[in-house]
PDB file of N, CA, C and O in Angstrom:
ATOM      1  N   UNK A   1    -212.448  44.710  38.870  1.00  0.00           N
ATOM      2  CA  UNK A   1    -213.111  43.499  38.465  1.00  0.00           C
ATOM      3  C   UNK A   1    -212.196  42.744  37.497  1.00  0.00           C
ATOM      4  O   UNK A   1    -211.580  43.297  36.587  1.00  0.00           O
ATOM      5  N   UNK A   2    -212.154  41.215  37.815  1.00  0.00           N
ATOM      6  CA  UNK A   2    -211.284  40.091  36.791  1.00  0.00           C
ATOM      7  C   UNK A   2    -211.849  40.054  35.386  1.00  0.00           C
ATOM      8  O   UNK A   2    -212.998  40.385  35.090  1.00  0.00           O
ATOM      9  N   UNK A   3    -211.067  39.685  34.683  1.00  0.00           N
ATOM     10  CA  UNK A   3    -212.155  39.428  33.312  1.00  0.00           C
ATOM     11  C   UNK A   3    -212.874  37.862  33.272  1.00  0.00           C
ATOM     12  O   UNK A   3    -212.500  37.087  34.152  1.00  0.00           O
ATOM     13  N   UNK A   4    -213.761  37.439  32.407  1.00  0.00           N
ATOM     14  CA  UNK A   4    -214.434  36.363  32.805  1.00  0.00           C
ATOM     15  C   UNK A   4    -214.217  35.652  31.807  1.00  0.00           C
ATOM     16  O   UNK A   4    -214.221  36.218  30.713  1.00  0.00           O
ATOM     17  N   UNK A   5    -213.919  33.953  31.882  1.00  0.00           N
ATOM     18  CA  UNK A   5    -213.219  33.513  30.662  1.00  0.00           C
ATOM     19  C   UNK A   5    -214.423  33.078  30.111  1.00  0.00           C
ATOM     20  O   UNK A   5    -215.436  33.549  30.628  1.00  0.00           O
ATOM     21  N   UNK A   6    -214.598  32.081  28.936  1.00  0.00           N
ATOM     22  CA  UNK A   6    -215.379  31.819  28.130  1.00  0.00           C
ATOM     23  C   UNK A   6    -216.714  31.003  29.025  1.00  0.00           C
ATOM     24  O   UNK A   6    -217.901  31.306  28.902  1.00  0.00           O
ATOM     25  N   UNK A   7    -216.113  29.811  30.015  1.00  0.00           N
ATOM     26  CA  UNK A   7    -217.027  29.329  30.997  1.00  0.00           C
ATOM     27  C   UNK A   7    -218.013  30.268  32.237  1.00  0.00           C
ATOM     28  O   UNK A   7    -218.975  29.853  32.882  1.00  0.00           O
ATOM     29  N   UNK A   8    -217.353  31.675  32.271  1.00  0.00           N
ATOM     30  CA  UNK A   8    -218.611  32.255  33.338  1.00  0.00           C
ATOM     31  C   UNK A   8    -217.817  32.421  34.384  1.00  0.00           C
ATOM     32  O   UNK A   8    -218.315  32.977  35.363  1.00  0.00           O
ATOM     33  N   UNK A   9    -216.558  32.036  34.437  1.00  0.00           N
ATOM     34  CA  UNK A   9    -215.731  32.049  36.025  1.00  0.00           C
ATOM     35  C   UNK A   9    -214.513  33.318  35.648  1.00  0.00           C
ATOM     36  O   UNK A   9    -213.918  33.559  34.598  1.00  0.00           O
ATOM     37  N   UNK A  10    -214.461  33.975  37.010  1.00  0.00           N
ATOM     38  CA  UNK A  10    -213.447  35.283  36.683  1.00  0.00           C
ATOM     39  C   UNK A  10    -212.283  34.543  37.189  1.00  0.00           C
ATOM     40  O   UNK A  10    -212.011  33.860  38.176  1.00  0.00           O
ATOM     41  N   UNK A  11    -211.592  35.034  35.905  1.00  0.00           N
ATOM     42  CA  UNK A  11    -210.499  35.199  36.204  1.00  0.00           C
ATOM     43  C   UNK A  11    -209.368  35.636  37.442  1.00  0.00           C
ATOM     44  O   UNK A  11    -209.373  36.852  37.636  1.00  0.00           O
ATOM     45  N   UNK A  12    -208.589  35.016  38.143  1.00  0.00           N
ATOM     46  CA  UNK A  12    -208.226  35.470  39.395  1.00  0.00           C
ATOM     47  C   UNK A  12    -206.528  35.340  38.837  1.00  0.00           C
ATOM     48  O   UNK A  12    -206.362  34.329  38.155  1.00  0.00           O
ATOM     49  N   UNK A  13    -205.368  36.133  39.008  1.00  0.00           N
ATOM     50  CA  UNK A  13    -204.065  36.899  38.487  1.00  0.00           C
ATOM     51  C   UNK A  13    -203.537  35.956  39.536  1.00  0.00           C
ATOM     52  O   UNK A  13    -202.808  35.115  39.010  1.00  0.00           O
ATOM     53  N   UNK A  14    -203.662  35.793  40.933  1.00  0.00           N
ATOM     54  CA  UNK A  14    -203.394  34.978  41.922  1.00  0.00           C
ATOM     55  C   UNK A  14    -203.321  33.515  41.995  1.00  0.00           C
ATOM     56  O   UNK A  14    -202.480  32.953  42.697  1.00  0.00           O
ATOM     57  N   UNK A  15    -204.395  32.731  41.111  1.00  0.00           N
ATOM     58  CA  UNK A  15    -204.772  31.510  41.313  1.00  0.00           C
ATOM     59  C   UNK A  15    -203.382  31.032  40.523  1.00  0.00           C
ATOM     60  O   UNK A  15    -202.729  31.570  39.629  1.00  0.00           O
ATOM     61  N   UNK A  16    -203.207  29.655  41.327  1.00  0.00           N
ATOM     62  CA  UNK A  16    -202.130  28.624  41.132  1.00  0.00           C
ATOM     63  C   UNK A  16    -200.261  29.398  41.234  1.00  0.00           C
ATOM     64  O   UNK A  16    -199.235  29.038  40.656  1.00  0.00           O
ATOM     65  N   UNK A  17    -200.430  30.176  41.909  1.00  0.00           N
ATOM     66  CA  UNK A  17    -198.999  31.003  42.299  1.00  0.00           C
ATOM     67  C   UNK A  17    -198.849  30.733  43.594  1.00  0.00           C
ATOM     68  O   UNK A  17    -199.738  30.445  44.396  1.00  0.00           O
ATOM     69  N   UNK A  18    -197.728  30.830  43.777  1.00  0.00           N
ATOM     70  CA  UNK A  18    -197.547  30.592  45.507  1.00  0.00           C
ATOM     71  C   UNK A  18    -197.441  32.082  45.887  1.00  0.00           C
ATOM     72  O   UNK A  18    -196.932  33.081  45.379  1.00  0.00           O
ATOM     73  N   UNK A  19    -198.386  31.699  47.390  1.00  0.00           N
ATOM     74  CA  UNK A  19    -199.072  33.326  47.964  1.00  0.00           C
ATOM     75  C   UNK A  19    -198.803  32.909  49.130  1.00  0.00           C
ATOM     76  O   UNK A  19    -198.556  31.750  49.465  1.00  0.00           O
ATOM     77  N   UNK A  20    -198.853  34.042  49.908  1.00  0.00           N
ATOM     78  CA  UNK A  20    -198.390  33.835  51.700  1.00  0.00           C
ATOM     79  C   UNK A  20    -200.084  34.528  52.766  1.00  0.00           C
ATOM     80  O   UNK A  20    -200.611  35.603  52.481  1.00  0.00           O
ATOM     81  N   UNK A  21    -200.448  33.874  53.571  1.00  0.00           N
ATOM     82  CA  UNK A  21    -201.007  33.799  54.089  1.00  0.00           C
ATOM     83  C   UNK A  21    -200.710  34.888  55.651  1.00  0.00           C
ATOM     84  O   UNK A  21    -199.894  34.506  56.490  1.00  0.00           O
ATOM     85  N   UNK A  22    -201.296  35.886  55.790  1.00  0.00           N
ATOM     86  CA  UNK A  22    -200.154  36.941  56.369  1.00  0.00           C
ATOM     87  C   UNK A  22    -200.464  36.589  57.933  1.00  0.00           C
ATOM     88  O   UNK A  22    -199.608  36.825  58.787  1.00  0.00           O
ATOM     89  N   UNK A  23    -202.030  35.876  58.353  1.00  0.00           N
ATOM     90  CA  UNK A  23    -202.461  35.495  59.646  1.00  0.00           C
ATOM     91  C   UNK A  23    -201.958  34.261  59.760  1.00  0.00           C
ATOM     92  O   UNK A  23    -201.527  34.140  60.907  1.00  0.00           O
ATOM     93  N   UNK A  24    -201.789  33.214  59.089  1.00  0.00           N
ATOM     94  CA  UNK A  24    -200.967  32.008  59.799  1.00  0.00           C
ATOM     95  C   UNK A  24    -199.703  32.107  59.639  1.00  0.00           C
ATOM     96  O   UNK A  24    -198.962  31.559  60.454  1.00  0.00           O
ATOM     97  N   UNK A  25    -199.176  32.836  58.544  1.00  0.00           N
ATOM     98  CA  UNK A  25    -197.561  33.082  58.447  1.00  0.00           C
ATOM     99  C   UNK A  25    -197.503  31.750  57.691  1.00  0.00           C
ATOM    100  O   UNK A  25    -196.462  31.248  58.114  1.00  0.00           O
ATOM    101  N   UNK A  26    -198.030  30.915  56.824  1.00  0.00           N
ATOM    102  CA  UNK A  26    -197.810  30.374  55.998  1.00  0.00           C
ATOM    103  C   UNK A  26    -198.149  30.463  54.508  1.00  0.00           C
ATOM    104  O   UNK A  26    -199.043  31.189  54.073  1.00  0.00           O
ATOM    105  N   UNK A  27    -197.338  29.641  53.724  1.00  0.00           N
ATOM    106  CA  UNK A  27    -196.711  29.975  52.698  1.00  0.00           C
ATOM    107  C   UNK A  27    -197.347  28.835  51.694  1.00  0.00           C
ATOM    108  O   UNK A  27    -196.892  27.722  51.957  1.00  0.00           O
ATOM    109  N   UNK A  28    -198.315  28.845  50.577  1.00  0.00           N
ATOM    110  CA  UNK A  28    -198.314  27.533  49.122  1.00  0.00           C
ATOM    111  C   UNK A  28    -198.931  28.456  47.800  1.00  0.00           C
ATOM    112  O   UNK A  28    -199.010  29.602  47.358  1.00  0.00           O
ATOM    113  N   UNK A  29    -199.222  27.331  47.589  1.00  0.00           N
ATOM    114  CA  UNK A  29    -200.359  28.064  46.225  1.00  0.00           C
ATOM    115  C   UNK A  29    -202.008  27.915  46.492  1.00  0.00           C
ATOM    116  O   UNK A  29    -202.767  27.191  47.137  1.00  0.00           O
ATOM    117  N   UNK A  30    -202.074  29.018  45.622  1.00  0.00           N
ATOM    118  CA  UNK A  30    -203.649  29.218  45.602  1.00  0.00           C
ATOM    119  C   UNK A  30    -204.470  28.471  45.051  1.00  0.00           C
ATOM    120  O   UNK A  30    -204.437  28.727  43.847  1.00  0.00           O
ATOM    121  N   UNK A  31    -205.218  27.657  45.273  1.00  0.00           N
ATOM    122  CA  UNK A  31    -205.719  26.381  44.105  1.00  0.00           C
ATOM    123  C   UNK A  31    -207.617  27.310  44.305  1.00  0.00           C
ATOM    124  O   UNK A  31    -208.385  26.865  43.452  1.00  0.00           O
ATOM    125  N   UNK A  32    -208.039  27.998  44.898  1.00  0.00           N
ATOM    126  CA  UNK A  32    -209.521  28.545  45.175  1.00  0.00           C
ATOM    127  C   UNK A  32    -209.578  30.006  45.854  1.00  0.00           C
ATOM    128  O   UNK A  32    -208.941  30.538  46.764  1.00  0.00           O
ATOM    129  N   UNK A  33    -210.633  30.420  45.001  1.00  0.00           N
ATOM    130  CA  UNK A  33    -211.115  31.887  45.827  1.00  0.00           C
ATOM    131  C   UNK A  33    -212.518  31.559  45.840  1.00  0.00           C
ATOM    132  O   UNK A  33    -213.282  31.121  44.980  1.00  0.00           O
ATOM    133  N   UNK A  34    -212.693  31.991  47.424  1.00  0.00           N
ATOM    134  CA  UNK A  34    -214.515  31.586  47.595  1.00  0.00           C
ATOM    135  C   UNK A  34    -215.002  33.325  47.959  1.00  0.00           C
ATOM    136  O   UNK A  34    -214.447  34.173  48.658  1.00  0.00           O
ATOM    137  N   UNK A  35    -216.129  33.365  47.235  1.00  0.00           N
ATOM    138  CA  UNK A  35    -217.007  34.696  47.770  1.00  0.00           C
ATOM    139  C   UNK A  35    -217.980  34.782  48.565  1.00  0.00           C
ATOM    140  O   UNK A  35    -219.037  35.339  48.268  1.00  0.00           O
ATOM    141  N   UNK A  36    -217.688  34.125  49.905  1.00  0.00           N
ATOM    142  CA  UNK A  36    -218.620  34.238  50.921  1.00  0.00           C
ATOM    143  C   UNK A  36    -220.081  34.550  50.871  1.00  0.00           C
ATOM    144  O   UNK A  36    -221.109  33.875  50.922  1.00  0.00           O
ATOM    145  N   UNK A  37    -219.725  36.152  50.720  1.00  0.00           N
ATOM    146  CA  UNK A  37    -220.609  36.793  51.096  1.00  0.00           C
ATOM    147  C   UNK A  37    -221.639  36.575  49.986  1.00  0.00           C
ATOM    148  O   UNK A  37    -222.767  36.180  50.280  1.00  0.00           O
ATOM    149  N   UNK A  38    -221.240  36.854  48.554  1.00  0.00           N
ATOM    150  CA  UNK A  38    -222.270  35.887  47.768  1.00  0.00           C
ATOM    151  C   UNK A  38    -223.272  35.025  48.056  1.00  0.00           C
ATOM    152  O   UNK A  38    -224.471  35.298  48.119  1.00  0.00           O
ATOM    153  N   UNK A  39    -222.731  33.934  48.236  1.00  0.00           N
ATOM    154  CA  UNK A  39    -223.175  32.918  49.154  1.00  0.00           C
ATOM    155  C   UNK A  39    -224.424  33.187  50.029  1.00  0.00           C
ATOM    156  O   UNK A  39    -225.605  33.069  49.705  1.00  0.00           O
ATOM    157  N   UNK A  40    -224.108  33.419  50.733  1.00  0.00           N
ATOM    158  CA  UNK A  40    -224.790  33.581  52.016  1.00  0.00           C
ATOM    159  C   UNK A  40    -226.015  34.664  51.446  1.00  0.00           C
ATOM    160  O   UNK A  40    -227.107  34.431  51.963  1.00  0.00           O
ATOM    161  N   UNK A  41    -226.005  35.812  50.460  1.00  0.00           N
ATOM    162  CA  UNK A  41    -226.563  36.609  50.079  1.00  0.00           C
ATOM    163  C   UNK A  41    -227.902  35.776  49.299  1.00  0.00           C
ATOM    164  O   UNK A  41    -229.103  36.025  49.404  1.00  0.00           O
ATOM    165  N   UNK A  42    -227.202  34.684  48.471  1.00  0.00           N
ATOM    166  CA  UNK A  42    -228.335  33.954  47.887  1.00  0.00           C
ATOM    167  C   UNK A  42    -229.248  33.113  48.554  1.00  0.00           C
ATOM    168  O   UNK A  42    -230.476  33.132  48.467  1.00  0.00           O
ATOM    169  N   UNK A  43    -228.314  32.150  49.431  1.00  0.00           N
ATOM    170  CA  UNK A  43    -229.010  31.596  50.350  1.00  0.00           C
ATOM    171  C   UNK A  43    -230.407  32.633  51.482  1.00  0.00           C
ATOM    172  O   UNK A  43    -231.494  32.091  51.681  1.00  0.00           O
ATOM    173  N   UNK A  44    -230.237  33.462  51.828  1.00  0.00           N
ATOM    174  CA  UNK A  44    -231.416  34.289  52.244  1.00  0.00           C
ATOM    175  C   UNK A  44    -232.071  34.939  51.074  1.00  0.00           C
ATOM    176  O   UNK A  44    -233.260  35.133  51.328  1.00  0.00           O
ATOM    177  N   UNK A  45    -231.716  35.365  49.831  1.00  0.00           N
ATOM    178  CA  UNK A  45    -232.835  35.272  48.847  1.00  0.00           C
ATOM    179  C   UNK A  45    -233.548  34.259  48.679  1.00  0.00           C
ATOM    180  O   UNK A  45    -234.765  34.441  48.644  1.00  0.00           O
ATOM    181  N   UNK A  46    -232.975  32.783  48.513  1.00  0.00           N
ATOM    182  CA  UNK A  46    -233.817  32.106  48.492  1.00  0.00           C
ATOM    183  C   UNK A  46    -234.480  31.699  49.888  1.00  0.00           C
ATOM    184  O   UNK A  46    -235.492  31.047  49.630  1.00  0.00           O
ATOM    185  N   UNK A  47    -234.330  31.809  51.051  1.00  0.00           N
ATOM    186  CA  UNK A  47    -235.029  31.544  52.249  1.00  0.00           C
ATOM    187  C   UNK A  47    -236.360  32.544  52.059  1.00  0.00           C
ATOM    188  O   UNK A  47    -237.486  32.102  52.286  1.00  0.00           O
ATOM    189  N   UNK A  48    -236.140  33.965  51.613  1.00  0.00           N
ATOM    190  CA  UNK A  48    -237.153  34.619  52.118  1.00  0.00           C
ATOM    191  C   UNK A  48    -237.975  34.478  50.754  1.00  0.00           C
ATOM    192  O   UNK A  48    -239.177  34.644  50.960  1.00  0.00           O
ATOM    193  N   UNK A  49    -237.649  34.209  49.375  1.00  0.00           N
ATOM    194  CA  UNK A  49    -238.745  33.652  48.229  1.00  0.00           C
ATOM    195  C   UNK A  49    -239.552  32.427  48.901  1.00  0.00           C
ATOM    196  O   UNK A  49    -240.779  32.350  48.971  1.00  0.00           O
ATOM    197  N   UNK A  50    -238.484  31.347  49.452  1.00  0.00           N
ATOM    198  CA  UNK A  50    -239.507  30.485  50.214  1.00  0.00           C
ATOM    199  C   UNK A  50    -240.658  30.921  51.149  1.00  0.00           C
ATOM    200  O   UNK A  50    -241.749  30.353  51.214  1.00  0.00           O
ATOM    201  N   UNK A  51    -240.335  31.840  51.755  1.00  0.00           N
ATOM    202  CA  UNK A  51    -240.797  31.980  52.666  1.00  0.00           C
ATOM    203  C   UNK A  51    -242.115  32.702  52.345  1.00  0.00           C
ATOM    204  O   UNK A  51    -243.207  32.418  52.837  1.00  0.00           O
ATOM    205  N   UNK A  52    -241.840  33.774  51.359  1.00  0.00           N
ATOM    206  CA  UNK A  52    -242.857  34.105  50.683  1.00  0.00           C
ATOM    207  C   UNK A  52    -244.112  33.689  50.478  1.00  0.00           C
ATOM    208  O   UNK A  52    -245.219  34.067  50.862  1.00  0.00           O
ATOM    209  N   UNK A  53    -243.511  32.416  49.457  1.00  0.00           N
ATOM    210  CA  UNK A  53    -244.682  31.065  48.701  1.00  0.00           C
ATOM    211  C   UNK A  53    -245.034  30.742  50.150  1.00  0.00           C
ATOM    212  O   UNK A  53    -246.199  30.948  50.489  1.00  0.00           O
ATOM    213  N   UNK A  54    -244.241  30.300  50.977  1.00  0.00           N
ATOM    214  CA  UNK A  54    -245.145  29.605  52.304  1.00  0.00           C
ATOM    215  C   UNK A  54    -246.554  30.191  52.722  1.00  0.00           C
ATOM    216  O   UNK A  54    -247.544  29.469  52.843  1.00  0.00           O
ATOM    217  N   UNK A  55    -246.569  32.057  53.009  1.00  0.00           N
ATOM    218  CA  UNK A  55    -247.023  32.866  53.715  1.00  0.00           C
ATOM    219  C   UNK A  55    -248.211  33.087  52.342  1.00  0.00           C
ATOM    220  O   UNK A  55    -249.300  33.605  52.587  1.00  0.00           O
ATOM    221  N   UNK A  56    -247.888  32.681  51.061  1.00  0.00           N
ATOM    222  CA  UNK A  56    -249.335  33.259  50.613  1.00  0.00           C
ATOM    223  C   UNK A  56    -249.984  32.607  49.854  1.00  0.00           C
ATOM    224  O   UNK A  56    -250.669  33.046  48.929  1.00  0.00           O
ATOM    225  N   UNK A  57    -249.744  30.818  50.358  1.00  0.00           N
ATOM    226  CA  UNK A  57    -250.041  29.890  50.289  1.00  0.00           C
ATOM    227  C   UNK A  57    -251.026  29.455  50.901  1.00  0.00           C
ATOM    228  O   UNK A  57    -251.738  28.509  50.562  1.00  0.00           O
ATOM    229  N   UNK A  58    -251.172  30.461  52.313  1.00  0.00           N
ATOM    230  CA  UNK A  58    -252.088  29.854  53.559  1.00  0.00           C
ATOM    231  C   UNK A  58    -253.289  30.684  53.517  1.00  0.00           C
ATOM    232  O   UNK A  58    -253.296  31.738  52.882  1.00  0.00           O
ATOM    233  N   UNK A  59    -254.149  30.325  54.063  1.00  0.00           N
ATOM    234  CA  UNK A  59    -255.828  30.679  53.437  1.00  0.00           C
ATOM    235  C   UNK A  59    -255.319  32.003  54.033  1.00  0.00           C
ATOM    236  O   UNK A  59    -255.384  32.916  53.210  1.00  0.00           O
ATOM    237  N   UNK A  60    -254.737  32.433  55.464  1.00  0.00           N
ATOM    238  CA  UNK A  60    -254.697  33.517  55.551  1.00  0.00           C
ATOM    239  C   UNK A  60    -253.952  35.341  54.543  1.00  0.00           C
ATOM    240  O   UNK A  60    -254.028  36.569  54.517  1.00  0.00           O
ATOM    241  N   UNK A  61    -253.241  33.999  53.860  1.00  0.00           N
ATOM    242  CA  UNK A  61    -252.363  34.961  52.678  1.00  0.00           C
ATOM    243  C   UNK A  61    -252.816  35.595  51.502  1.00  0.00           C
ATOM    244  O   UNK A  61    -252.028  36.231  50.801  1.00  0.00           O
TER     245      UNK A  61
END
């Protein structure tokens, strides 16, 4: 794990260095690291909290 600077964002040893890309065979700098899977992890937490409120919202719930 990176350390986390004063704003909440980790630290990445990589960012703004030039790095090589080993599937296109190209070559710059790193300006972003995205965590996908994060992502996507919250987005269906929040689908199924919605979904929740929907389901026990309804007279049948």
């Amino acid at each position: 794990m990176n350390p986390v600077d004063p704003d909440g964002y980790e630290q990445r040893p990589l960012l703004n260095k030039n790095v090589r890309d080993v599937a296109s065979r190209g070559e710059g700098g790193l300006v972003a690291v995205r965590q996908r899977l994060a992502v996507l992890a919250y987005i269906i937490c929040a689908t199924v909290a919605v979904v929740a409120l929907a389901v026990a919202g309804t007279p049948d719930g």
